[in-house]
C-alpha positions as CSV (number, residue, x, y, z in Angstrom):
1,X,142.2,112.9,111.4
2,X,140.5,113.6,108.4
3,X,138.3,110.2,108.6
4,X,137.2,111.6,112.3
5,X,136.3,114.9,111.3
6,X,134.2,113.9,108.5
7,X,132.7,111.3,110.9
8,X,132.1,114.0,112.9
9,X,130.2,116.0,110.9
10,X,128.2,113.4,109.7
11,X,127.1,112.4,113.4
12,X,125.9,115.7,113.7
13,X,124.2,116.3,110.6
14,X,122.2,112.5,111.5
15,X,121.9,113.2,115.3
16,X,119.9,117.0,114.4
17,X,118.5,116.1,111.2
18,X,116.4,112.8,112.4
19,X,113.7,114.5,114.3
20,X,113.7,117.6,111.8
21,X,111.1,116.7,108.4
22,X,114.3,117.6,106.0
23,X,115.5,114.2,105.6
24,X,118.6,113.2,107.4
25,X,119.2,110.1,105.0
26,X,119.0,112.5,102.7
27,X,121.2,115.5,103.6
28,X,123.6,113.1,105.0
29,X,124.1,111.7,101.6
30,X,124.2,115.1,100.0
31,X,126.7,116.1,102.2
32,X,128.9,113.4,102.2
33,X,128.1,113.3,97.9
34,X,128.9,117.2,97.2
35,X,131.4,117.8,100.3
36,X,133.4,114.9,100.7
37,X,133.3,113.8,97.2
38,X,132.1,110.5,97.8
39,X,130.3,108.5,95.2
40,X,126.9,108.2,95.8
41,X,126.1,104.3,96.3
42,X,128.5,104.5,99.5
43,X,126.8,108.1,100.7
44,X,123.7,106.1,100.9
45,X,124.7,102.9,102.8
46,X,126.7,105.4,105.5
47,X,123.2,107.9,105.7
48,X,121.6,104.3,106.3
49,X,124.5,103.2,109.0
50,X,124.6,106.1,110.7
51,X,120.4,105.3,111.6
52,X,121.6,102.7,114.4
53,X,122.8,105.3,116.4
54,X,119.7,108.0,116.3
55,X,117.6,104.4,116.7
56,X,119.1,104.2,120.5
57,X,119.0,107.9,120.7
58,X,115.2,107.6,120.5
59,X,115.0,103.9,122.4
60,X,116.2,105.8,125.3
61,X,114.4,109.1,124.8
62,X,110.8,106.9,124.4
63,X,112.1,104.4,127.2
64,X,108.7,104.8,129.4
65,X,106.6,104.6,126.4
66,X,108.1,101.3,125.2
67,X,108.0,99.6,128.9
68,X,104.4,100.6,129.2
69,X,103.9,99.6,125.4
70,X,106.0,96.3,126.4
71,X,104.0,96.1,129.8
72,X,100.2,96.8,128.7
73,X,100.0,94.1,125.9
74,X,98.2,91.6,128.4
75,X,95.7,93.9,129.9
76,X,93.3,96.5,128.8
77,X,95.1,100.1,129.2
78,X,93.9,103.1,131.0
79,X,92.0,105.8,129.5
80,X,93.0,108.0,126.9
81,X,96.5,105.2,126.5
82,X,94.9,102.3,124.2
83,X,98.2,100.9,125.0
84,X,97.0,97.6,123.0
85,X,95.7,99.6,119.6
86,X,99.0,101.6,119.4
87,X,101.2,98.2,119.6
88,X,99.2,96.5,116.9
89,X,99.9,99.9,115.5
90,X,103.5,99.9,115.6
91,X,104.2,96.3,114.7
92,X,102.1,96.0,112.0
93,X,103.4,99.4,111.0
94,X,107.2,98.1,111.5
95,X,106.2,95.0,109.5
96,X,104.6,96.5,105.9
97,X,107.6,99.5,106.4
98,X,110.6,96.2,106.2
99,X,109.0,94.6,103.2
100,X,108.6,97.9,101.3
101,X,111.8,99.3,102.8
102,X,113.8,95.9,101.6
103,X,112.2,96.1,98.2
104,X,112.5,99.9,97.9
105,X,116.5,99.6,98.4
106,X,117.0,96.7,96.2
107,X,115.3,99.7,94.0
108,X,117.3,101.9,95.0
109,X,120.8,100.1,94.4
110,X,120.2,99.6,91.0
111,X,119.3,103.4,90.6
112,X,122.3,104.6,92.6
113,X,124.6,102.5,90.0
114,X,123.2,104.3,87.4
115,X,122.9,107.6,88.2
116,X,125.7,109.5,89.9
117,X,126.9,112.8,90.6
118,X,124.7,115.9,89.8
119,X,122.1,114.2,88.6
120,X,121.9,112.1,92.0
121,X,121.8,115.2,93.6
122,X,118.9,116.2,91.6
123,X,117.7,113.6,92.2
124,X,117.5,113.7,96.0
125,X,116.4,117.3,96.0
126,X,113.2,116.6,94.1
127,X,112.7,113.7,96.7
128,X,113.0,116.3,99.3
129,X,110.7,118.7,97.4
130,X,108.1,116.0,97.4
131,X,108.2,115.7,101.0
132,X,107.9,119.6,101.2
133,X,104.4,119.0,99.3
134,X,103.3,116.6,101.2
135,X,104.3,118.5,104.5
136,X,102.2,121.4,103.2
137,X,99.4,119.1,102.5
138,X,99.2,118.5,106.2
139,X,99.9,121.7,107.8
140,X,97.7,123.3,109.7
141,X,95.4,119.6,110.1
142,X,93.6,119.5,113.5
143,X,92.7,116.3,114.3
144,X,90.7,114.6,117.0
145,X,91.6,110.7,116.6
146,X,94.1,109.2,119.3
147,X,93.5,105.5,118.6
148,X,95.2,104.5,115.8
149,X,93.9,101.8,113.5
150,X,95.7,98.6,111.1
151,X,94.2,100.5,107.7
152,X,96.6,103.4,109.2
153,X,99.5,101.1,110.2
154,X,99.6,99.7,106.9
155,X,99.5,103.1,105.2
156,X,102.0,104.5,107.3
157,X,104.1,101.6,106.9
158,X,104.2,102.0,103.5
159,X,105.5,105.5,103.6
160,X,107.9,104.8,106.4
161,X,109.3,101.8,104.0
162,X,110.0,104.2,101.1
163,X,111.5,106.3,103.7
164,X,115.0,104.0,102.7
165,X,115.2,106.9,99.6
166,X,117.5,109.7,100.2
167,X,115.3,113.0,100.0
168,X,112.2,110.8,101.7
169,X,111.3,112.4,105.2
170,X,110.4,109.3,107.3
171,X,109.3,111.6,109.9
172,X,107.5,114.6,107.5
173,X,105.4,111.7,105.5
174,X,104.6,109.8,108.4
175,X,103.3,112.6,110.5
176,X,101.9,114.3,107.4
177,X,99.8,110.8,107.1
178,X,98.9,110.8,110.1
179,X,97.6,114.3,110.6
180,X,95.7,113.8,106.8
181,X,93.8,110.5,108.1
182,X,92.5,112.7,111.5
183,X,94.7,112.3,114.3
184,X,96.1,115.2,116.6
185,X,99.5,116.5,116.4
186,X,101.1,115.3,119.7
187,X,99.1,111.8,119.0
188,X,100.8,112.1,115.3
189,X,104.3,112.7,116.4
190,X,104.4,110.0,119.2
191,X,103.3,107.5,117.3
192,X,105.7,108.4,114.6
193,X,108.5,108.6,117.2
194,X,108.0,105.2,118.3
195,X,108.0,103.9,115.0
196,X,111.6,105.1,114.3
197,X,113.2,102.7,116.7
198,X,112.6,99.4,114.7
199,X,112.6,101.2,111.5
200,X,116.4,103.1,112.2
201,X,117.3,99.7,113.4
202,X,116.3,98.2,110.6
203,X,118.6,100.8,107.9
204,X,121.2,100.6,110.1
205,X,121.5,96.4,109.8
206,X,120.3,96.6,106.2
207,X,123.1,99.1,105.2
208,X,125.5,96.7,106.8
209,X,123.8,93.3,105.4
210,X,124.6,94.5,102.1
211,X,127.8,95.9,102.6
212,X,129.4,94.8,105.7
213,X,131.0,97.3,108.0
214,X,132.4,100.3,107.1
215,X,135.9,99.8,106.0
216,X,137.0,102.3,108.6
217,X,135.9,101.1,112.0
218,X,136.7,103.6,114.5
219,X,135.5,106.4,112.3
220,X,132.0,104.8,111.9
221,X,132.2,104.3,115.4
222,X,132.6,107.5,116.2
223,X,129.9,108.8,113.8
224,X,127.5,106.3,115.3
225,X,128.5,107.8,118.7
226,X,127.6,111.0,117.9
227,X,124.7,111.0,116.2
228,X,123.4,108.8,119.4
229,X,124.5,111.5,121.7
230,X,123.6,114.4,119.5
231,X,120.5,112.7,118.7
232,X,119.3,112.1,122.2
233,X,120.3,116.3,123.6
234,X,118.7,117.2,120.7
235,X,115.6,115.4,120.3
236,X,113.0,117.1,123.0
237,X,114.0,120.4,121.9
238,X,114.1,120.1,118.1
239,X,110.2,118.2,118.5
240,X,108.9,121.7,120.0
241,X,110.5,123.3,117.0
242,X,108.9,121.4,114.4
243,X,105.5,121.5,115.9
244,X,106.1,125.6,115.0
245,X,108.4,126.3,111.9
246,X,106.8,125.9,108.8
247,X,109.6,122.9,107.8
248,X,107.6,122.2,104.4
249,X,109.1,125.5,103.2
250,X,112.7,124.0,104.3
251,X,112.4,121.5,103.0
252,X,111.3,122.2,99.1
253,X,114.1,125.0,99.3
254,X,116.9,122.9,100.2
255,X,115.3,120.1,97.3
256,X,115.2,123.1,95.2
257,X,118.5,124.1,95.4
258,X,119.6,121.0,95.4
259,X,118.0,120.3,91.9
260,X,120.0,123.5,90.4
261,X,122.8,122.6,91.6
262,X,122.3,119.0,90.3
263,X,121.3,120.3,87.0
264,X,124.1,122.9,86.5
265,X,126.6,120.0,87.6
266,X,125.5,118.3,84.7
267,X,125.6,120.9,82.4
């Protein structure tokens, strides 16, 4: 019973956290490092498991945009939908984000091994205070651009690649990027939407290339279930929420305190 509450809990956290610019990989692992008392190389391959599930969440969510995405590669697109610019987008996008994602969690593996406990947590809340900064940079961008370009794929690709580090928004840097290099909020956050299907797909089989399955089956089940489910209720609502909260602030307090409280473990 324990095993399914935690997996619980965690489903939740992934399901919410996704579409909010806090990082869910990242508050996942904090969670399961500080709460649960899990070490911290296993906190991070779960946070990266439980991706699969938000990754249908938004498959299903975005269904009409990817059969139109799917169905509009052959032909010109109507107005205002360059249907063929934003799937050069995403690919090359998805592309640049798997070889810097692969290389940045080979990285990250051999940091994880050597630093554990509080200064892990540290470690993540300084990631998530750079995300914060980065957010703040943005905020408040109005942009006129709608189609996107390959300079901006590979850009964003990069950033959604080191996304793979607990702390890392995927969804605050890419939209930050995105807002930075001109283009309009809604444009901004679709495109970045979109771009978390292959990408959560992609942590999700990486976590469990390197480390098979999670011993426990039916909990990790169960955690992916729920953060699908969670993940899809929540999704429309919680996008309308970030496009008004101020989530840079949220962000580079909860890296804040999670760099005291990393430090003071230490201590």
């Amino acid at each position: 019973m324990e095993r399914l509450r935690v997996a619980v809990v965690v489903g939740l956290i992934q399901g919410v956290f996704e579409w909010l610019p806090v990082s869910s990989e990242g508050n996942v692992s904090l969670y399961l490092t500080v709460v649960e008392g899990l070490p911290s190389d296993a906190a991070v391959r779960y946070s990266l498991f439980l991706h699969a599930g938000t990754a249908v969440a938004a498959l299903t969510y975005y269904r009409g945009d990817v059969r139109t995405l799917l169905a509009g590669l052959g032909h010109d697109a109507a107005p205002g939908r360059p249907v063929r610019a934003e799937a050069g987008f995403l690919l090359l996008a998805t592309l640049v984000s798997g070889a810097v994602g692969v290389a940045a969690y080979l990285a990250l593996t051999e940091l994880v091994s050597a630093v554990a406990g509080g200064a892990f947590v540290a470690l993540v809340g300084a990631l998530l205070v750079a995300t914060g900064l980065v957010q703040r940079l943005a905020a408040g961008r109005l942009g006129e651009r709608e189609s996107p370009t390959l300079a901006d794929a590979a850009l964003v690709g990069v950033l959604q690649g080191l996304a793979v580090l607990p702390g890392v928004s995927r969804s605050g840097t890419t939209v930050s990027a995105l807002l930075l290099r001109g283009y309009d909020a809604p444009v901004a956050f679709r495109l970045s939407f979109l771009l978390s299907i292959p990408a959560a797909l992609g942590a999700g089989g990486l976590a469990v290339a390197d480390a098979g399955l999670p011993a426990s089956v039916a909990p990790a089940l169960l955690a992916l279930a729920t953060s699908a489910v969670v993940g899809y209720a929540t999704i429309g609502g919680l996008l309308r929420v970030v496009r008004r909260v101020a989530f840079w602030g949220v962000c580079v307090g909860l890296g804040a305190l999670a760099v005291v409280g990393g430090v003071l473990a230490l201590l």
